[in-house]
Every structure is written in structure tokens, then in C-alpha cells.
PDB file with SEQRES, HELIX, SHEET and CRYST1 records, atoms N, CA, C and O in Angstrom:
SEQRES   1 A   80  UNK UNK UNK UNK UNK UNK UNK UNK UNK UNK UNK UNK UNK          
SEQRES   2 A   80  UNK UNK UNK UNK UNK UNK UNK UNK UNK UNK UNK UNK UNK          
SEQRES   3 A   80  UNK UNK UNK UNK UNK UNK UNK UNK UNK UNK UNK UNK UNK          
SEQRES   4 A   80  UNK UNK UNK UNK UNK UNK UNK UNK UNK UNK UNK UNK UNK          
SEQRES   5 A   80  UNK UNK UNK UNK UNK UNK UNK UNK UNK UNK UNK UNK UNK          
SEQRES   6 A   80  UNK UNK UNK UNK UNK UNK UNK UNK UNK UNK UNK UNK UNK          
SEQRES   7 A   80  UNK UNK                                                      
HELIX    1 AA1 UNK A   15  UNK A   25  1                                  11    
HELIX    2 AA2 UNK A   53  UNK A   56  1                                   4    
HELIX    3 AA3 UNK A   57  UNK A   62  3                                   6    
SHEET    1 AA1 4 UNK A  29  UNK A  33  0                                        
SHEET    2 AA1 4 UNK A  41  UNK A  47 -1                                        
SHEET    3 AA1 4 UNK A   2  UNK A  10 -1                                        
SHEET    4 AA1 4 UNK A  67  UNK A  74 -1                                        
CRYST1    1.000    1.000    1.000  90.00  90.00  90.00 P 1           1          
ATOM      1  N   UNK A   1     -20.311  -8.984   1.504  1.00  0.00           N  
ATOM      2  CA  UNK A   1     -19.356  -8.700   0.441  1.00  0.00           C  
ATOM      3  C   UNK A   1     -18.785  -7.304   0.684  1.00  0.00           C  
ATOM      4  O   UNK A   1     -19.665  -6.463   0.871  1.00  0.00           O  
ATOM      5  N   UNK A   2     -17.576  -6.864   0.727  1.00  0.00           N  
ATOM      6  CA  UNK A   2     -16.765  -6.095   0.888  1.00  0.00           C  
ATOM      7  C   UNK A   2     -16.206  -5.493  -0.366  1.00  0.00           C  
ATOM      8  O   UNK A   2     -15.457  -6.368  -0.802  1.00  0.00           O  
ATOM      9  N   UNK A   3     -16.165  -4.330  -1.287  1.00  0.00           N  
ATOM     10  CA  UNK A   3     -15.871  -3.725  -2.268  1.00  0.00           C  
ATOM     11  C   UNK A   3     -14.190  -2.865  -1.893  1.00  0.00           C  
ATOM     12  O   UNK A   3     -14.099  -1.854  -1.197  1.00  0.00           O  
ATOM     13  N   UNK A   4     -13.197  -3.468  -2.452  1.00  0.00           N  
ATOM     14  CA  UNK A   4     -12.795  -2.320  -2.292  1.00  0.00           C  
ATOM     15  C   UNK A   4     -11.555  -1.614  -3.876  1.00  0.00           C  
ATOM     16  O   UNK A   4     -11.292  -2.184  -4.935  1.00  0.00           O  
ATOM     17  N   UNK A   5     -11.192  -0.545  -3.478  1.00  0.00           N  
ATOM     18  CA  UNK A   5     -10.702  -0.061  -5.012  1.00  0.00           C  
ATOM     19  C   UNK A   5      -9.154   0.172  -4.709  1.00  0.00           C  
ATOM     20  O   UNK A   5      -8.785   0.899  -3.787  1.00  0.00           O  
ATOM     21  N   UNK A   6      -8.174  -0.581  -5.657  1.00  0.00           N  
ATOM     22  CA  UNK A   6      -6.730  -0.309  -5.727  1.00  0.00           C  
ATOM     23  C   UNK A   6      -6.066   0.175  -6.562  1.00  0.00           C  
ATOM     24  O   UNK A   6      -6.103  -0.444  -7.626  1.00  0.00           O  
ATOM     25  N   UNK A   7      -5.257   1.320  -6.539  1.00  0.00           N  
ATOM     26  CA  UNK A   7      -4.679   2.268  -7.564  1.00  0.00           C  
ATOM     27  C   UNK A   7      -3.274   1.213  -7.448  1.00  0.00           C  
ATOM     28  O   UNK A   7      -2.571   0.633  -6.621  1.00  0.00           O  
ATOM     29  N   UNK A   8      -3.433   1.426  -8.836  1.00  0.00           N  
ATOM     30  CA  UNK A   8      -1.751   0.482  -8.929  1.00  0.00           C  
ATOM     31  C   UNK A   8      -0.811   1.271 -10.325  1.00  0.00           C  
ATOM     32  O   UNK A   8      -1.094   1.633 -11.468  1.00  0.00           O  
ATOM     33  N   UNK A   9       0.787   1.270  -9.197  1.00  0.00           N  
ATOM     34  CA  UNK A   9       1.752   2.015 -10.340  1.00  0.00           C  
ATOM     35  C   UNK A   9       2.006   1.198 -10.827  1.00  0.00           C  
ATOM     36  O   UNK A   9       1.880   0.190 -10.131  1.00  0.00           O  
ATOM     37  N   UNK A  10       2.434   0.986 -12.026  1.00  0.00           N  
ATOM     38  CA  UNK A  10       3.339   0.028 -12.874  1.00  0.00           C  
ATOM     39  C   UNK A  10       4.609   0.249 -13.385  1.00  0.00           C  
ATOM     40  O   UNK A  10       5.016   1.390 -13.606  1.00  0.00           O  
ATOM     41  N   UNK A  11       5.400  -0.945 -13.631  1.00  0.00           N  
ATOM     42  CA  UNK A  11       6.259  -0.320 -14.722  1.00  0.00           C  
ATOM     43  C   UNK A  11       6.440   0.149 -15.724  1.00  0.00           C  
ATOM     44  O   UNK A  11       6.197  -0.700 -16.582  1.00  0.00           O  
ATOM     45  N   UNK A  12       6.902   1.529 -16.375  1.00  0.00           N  
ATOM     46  CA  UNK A  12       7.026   1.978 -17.365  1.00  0.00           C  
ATOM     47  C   UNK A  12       6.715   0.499 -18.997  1.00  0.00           C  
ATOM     48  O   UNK A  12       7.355  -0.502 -19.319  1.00  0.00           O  
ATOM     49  N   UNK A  13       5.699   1.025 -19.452  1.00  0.00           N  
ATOM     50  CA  UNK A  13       5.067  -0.010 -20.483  1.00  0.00           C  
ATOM     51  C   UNK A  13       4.278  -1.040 -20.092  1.00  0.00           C  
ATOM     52  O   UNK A  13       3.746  -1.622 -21.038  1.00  0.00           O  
ATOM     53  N   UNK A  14       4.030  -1.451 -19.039  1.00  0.00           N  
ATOM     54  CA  UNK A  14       3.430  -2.513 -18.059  1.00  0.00           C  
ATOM     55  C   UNK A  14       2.019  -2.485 -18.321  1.00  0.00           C  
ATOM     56  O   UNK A  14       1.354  -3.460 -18.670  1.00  0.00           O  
ATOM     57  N   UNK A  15       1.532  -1.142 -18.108  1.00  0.00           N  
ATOM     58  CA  UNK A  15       0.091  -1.414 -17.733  1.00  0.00           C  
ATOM     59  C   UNK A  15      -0.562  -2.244 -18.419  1.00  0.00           C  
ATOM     60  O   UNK A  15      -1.422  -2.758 -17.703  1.00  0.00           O  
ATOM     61  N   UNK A  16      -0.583  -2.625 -19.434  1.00  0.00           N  
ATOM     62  CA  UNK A  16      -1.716  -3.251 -20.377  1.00  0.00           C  
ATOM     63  C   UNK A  16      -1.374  -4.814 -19.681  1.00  0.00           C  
ATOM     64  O   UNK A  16      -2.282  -5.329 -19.028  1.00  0.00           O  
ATOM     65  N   UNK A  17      -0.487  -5.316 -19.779  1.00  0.00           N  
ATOM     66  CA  UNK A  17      -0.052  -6.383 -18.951  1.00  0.00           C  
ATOM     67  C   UNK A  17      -0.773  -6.941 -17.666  1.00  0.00           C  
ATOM     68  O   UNK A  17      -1.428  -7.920 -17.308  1.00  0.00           O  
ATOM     69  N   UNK A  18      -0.309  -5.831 -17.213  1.00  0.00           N  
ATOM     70  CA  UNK A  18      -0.657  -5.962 -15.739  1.00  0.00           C  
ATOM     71  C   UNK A  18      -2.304  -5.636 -15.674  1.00  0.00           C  
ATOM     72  O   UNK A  18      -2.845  -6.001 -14.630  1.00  0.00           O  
ATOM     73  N   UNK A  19      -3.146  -4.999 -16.663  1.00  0.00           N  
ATOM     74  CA  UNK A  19      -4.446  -5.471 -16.379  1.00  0.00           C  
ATOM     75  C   UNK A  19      -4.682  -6.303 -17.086  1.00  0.00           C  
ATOM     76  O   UNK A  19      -5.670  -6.708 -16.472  1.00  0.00           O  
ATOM     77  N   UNK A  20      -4.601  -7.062 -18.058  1.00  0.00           N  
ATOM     78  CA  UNK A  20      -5.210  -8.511 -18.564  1.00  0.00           C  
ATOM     79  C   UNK A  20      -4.410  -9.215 -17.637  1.00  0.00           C  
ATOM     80  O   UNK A  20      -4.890 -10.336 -17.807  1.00  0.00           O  
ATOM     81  N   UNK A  21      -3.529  -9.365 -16.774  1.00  0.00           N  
ATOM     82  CA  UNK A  21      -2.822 -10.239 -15.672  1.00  0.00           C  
ATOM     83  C   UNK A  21      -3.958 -10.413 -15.140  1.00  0.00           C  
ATOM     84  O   UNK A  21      -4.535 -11.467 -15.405  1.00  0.00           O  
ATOM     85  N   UNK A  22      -4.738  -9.244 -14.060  1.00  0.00           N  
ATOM     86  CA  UNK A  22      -5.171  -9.353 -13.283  1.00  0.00           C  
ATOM     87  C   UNK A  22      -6.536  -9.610 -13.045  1.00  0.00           C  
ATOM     88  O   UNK A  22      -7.025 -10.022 -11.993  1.00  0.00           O  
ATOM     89  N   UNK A  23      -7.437  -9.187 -14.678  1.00  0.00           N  
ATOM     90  CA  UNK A  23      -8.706  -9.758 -15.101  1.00  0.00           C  
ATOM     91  C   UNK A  23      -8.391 -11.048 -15.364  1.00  0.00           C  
ATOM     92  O   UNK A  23      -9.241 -11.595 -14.662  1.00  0.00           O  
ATOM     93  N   UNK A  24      -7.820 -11.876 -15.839  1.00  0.00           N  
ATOM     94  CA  UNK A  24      -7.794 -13.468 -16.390  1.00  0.00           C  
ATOM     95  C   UNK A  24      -7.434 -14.308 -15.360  1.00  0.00           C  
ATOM     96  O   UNK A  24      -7.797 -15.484 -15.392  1.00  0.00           O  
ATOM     97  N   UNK A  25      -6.621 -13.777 -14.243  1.00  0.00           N  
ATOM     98  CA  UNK A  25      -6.137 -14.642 -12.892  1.00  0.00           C  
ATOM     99  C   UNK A  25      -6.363 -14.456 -11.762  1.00  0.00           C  
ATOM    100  O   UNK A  25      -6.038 -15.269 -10.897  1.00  0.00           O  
ATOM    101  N   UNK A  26      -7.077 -13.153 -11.470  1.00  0.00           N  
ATOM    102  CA  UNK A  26      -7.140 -13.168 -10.143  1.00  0.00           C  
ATOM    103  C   UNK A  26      -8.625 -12.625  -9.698  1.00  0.00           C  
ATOM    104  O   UNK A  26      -8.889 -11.423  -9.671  1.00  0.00           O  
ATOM    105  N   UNK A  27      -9.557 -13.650  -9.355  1.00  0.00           N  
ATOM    106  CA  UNK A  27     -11.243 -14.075  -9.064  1.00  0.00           C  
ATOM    107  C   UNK A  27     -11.274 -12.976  -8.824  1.00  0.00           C  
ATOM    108  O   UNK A  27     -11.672 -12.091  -9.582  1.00  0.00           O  
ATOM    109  N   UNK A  28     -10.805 -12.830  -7.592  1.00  0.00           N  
ATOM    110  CA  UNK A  28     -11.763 -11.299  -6.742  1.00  0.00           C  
ATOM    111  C   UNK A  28     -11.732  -9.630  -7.913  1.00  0.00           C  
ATOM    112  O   UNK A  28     -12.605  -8.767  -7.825  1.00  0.00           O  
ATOM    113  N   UNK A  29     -10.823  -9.570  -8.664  1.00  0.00           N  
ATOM    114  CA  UNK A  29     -10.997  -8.735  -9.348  1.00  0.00           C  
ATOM    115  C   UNK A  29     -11.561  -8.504 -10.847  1.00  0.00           C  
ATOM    116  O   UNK A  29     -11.280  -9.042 -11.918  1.00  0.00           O  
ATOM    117  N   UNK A  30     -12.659  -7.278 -10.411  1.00  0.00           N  
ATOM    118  CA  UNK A  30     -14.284  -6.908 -10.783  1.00  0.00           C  
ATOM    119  C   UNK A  30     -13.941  -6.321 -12.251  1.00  0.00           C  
ATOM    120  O   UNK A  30     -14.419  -6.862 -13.248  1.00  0.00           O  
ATOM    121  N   UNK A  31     -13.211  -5.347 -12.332  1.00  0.00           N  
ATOM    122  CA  UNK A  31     -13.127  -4.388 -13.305  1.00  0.00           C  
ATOM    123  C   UNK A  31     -11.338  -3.729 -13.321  1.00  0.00           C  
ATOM    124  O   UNK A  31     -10.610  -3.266 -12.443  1.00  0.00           O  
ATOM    125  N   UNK A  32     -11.248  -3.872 -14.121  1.00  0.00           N  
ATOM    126  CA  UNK A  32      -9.664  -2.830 -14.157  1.00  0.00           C  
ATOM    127  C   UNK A  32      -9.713  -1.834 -15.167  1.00  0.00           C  
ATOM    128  O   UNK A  32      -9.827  -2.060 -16.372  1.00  0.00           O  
ATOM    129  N   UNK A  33      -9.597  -0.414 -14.474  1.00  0.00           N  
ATOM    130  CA  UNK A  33      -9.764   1.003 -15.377  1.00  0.00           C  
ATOM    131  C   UNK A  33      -8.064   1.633 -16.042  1.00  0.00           C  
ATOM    132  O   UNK A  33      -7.199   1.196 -15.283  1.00  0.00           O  
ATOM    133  N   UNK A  34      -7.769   2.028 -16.572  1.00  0.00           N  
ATOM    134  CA  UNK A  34      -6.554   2.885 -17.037  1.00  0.00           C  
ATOM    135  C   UNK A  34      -6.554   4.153 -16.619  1.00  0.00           C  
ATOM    136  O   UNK A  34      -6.511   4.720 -17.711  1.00  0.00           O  
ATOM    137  N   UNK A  35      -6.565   4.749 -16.060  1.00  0.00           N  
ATOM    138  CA  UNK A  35      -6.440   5.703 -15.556  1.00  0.00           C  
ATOM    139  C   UNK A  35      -4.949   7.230 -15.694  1.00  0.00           C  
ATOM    140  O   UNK A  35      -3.770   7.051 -16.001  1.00  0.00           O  
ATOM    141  N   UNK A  36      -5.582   8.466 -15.366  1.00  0.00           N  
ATOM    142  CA  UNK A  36      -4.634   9.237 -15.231  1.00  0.00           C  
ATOM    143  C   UNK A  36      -4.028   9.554 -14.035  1.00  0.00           C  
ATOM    144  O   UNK A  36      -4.539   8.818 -13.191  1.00  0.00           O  
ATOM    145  N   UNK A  37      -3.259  10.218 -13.558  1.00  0.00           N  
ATOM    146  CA  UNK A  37      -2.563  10.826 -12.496  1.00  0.00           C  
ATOM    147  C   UNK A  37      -1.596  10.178 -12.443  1.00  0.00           C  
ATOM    148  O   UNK A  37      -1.044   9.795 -13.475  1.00  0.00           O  
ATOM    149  N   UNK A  38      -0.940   9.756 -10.702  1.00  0.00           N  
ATOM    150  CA  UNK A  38       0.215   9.270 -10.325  1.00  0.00           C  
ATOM    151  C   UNK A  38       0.115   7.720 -10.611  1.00  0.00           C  
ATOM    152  O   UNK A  38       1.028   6.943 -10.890  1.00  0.00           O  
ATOM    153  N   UNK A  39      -1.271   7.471 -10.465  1.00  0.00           N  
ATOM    154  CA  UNK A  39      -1.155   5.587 -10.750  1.00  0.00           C  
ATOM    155  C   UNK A  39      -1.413   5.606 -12.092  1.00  0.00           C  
ATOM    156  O   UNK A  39      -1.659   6.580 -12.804  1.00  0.00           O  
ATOM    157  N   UNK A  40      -1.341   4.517 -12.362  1.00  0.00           N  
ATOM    158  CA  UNK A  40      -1.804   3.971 -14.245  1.00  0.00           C  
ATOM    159  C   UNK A  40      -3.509   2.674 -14.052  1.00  0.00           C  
ATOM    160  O   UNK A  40      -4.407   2.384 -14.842  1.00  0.00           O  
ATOM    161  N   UNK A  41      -3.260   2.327 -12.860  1.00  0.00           N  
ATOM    162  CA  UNK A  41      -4.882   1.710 -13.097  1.00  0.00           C  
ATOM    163  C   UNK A  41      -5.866   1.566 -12.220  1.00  0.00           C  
ATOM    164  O   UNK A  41      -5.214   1.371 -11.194  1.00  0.00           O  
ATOM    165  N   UNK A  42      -6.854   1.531 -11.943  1.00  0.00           N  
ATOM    166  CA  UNK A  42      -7.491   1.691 -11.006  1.00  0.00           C  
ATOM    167  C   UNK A  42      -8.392   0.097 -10.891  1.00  0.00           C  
ATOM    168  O   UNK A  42      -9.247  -0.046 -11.765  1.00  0.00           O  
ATOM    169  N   UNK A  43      -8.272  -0.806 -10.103  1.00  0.00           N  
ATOM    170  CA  UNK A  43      -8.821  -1.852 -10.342  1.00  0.00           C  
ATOM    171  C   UNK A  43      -9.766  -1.985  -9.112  1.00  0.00           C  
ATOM    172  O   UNK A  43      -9.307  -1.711  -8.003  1.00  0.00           O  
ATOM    173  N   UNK A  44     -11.344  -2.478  -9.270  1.00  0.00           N  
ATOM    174  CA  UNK A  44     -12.350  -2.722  -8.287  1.00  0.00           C  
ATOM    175  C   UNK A  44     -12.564  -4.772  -8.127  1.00  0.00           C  
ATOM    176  O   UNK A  44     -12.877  -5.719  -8.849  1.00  0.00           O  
ATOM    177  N   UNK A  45     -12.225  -4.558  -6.962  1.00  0.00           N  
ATOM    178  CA  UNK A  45     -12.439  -5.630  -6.040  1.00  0.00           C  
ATOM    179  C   UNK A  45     -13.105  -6.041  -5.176  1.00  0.00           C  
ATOM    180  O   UNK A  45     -12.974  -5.456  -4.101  1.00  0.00           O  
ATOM    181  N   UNK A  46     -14.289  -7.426  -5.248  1.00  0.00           N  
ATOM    182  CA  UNK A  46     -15.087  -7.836  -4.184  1.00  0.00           C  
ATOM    183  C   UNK A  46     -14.424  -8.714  -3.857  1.00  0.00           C  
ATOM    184  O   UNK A  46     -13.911  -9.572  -4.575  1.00  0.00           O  
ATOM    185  N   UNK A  47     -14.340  -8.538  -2.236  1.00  0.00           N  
ATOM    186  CA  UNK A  47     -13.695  -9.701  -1.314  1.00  0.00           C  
ATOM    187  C   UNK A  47     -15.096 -10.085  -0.510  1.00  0.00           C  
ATOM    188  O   UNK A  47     -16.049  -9.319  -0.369  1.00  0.00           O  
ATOM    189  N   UNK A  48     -15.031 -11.039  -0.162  1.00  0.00           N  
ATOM    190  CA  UNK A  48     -15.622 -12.134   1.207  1.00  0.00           C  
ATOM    191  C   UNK A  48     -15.507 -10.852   2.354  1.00  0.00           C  
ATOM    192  O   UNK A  48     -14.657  -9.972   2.492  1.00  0.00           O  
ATOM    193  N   UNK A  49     -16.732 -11.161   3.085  1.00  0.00           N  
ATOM    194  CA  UNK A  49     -16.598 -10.390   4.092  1.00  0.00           C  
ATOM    195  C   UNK A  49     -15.775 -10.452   5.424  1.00  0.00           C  
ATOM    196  O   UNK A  49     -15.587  -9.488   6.166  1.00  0.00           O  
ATOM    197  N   UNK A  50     -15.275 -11.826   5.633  1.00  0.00           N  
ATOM    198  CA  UNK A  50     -14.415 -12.300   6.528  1.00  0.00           C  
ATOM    199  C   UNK A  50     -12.792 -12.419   5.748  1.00  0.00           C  
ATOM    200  O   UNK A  50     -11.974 -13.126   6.335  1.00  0.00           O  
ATOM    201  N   UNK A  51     -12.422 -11.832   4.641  1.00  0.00           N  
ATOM    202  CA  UNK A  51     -11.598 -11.791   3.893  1.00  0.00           C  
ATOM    203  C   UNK A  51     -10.690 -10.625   4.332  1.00  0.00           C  
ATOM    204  O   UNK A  51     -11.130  -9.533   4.691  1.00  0.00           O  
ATOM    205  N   UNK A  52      -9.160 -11.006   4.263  1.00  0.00           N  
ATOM    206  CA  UNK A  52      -8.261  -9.900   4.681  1.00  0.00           C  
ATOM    207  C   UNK A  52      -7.839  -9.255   3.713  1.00  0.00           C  
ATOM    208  O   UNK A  52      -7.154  -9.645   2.768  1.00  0.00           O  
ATOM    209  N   UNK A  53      -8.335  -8.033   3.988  1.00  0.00           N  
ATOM    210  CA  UNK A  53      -7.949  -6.608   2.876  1.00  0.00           C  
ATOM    211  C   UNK A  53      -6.248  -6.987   2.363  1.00  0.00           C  
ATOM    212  O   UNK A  53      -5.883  -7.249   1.217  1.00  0.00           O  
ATOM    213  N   UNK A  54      -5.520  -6.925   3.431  1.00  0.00           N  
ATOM    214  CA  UNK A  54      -3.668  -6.790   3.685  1.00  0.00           C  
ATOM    215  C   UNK A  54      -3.668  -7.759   2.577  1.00  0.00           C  
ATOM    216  O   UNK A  54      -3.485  -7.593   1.371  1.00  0.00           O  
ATOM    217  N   UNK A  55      -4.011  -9.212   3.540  1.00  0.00           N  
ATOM    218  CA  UNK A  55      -3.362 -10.431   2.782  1.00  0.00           C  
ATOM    219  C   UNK A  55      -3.374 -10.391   1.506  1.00  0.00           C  
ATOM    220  O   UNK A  55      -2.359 -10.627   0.852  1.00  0.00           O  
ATOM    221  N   UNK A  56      -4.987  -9.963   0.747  1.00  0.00           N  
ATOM    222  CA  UNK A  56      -5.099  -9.860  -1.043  1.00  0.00           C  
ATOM    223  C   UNK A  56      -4.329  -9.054  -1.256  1.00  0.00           C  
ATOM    224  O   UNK A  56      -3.369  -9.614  -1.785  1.00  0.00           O  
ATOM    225  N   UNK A  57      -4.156  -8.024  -1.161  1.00  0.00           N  
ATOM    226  CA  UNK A  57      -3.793  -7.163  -1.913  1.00  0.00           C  
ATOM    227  C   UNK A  57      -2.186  -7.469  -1.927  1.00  0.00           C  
ATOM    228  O   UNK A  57      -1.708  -7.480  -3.061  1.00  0.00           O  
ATOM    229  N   UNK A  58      -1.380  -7.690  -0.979  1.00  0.00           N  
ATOM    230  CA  UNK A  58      -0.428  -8.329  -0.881  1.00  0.00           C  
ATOM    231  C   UNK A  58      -0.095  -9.679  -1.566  1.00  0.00           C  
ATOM    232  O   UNK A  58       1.028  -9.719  -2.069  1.00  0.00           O  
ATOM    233  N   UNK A  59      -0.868 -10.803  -1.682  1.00  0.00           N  
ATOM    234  CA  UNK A  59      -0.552 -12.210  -1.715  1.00  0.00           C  
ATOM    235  C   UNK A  59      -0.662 -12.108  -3.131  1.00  0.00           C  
ATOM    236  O   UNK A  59       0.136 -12.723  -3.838  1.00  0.00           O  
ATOM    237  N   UNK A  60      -1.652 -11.331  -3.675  1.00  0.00           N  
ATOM    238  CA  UNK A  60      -2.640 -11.456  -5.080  1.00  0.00           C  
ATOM    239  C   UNK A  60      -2.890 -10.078  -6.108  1.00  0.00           C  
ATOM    240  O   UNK A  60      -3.560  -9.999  -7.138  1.00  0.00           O  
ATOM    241  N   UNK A  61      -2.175  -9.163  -5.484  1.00  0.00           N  
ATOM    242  CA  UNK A  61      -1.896  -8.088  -6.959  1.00  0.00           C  
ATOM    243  C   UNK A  61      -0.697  -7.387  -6.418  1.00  0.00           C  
ATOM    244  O   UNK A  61      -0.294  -6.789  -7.416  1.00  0.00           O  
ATOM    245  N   UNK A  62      -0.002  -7.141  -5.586  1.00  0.00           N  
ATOM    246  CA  UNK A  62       1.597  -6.631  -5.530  1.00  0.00           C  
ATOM    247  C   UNK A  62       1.839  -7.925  -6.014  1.00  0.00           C  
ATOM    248  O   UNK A  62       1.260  -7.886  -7.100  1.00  0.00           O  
ATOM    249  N   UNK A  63       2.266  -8.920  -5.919  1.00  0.00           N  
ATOM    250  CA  UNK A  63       3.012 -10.088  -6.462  1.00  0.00           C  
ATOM    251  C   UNK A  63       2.766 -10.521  -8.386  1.00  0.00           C  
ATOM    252  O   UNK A  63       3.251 -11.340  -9.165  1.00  0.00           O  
ATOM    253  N   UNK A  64       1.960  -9.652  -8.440  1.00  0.00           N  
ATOM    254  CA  UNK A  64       1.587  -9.511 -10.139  1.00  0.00           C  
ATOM    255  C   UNK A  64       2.867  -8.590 -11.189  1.00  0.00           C  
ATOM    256  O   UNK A  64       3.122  -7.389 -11.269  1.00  0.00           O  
ATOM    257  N   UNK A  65       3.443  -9.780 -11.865  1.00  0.00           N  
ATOM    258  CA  UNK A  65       4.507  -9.161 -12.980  1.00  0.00           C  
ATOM    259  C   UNK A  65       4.118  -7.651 -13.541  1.00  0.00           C  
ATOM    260  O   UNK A  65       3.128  -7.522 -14.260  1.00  0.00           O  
ATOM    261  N   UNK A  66       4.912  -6.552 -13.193  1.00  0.00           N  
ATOM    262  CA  UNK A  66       5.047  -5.031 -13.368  1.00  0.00           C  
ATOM    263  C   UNK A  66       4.117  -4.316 -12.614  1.00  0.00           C  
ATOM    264  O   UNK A  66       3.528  -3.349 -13.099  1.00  0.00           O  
ATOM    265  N   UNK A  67       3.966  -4.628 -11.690  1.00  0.00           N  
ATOM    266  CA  UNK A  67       3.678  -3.629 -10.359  1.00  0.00           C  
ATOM    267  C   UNK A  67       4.635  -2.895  -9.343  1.00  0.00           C  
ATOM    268  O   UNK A  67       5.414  -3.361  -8.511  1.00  0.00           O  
ATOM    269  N   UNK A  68       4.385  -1.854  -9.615  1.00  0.00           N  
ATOM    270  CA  UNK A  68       5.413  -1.472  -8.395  1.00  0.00           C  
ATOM    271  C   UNK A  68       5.151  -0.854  -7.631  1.00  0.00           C  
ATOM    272  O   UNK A  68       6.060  -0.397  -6.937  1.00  0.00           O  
ATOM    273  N   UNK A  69       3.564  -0.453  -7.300  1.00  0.00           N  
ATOM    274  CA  UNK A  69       2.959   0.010  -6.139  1.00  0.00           C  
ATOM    275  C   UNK A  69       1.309  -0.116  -5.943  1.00  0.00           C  
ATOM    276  O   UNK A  69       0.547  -0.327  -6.886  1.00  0.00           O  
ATOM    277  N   UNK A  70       1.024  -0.005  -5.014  1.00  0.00           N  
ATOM    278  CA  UNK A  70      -0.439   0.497  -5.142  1.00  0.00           C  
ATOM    279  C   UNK A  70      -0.799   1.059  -3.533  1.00  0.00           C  
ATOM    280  O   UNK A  70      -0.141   1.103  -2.494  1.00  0.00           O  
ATOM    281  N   UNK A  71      -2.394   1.516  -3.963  1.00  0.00           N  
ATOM    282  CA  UNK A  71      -2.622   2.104  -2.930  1.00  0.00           C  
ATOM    283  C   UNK A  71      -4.593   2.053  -2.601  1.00  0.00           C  
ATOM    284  O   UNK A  71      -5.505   2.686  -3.132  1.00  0.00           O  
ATOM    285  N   UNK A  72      -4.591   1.281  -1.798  1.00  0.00           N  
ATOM    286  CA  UNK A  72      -5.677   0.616  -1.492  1.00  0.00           C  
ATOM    287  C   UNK A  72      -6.978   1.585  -0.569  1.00  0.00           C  
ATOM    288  O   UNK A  72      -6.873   2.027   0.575  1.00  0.00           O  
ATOM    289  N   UNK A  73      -8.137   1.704  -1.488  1.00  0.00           N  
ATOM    290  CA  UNK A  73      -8.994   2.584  -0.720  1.00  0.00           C  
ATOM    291  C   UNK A  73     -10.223   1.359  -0.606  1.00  0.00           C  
ATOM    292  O   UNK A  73     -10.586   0.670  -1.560  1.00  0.00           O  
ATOM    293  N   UNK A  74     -10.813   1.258   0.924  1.00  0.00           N  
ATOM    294  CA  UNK A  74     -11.798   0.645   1.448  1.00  0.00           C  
ATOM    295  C   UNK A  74     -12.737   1.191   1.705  1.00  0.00           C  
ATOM    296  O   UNK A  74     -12.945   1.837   2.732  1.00  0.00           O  
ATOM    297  N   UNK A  75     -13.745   0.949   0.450  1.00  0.00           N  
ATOM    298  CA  UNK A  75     -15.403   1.155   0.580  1.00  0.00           C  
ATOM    299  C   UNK A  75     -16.415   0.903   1.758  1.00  0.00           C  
ATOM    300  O   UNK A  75     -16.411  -0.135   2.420  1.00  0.00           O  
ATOM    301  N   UNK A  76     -17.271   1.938   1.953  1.00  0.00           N  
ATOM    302  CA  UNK A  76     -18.431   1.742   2.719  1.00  0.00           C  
ATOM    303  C   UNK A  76     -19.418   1.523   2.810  1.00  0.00           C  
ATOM    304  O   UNK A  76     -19.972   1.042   3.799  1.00  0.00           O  
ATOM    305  N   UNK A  77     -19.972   1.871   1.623  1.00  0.00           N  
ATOM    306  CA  UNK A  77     -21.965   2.275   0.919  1.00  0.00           C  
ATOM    307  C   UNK A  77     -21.629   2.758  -0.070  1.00  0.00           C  
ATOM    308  O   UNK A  77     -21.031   3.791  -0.373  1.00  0.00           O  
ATOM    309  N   UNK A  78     -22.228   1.604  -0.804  1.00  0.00           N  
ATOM    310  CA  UNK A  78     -22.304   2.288  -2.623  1.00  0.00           C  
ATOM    311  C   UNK A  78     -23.891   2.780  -2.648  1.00  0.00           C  
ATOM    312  O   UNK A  78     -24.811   2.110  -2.178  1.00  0.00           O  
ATOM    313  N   UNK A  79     -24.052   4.200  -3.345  1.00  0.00           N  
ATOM    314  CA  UNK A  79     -24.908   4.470  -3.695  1.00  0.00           C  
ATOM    315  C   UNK A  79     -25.203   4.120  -5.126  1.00  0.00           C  
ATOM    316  O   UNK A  79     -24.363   4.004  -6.019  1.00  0.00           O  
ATOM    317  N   UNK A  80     -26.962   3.915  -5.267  1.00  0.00           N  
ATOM    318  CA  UNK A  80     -27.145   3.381  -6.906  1.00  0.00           C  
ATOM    319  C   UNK A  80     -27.722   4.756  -7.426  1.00  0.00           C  
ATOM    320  O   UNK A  80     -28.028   4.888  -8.611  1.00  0.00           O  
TER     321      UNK A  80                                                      
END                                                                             
């Protein structure tokens, strides 16, 4: 299992949208945070280990109504 974490911009008023979008429809995603700075959410994702980082994040949350960016960081070792 492969963890990884995607900052996503939205459109102005979007965010709330765009995270119940992405908790209710799309499996692989774990948790979706609200967040400050340049993005508006921070969402954690387990993929399959033979699973393509590109393709999800592409096929299955840019293609999600009021997104207009993100920016994908790939985990190594979670410490408990």
C-alpha cells in the first residue's frame, strides 16, 4: 500500500464541494483536511502498490467539479 498526500486549489467557494465530492466518490481517498496557505485542501490517499500515482490523480481528483490544481507529495515511511 502506497500513501500519498494531494494539496488541491479550488475554485473560489468550491472547497466544501469538492471535499464531500471526493470523500463520497472516490475509494482511494482516506481523509480530506481544509487547510491554509496557497491550496484550500489537503487530501490523504492509499493507492495499490502497483497503482499509478499520474493516472489517479489525473483520472480521479483533477477531473473533480471545482478543482483547479493540485500538487501531489509521495510518501515513504510513516512513523507511529
Amino acid at each position: 500500500m502506497q500513501t500519498i498526500f494531494v494539496m488541491v486549489k479550488c475554485e473560489l467557494g468550491k472547497a466544501y464541494q469538492v471535499a464531500d465530492e471526493a470523500v463520497q466518490n472516490v475509494d482511494k481517498v482516506s481523509e480530506v483536511h481544509s487547510i491554509s496557505g496557497q491550496y484550500d485542501l489537503l487530501m490523504k490517499c492509499y493507492l495499490n502498490d502497483d497503482e499509478d500515482i499520474g493516472h489517479f490523480v489525473c483520472e480521479h481528483l483533477q477531473k473533480l467539479p471545482g478543482i483547479k490544481d493540485t500538487f501531489t507529495l509521495i510518501t515513504f515511511k510513516a512513523f507511529a
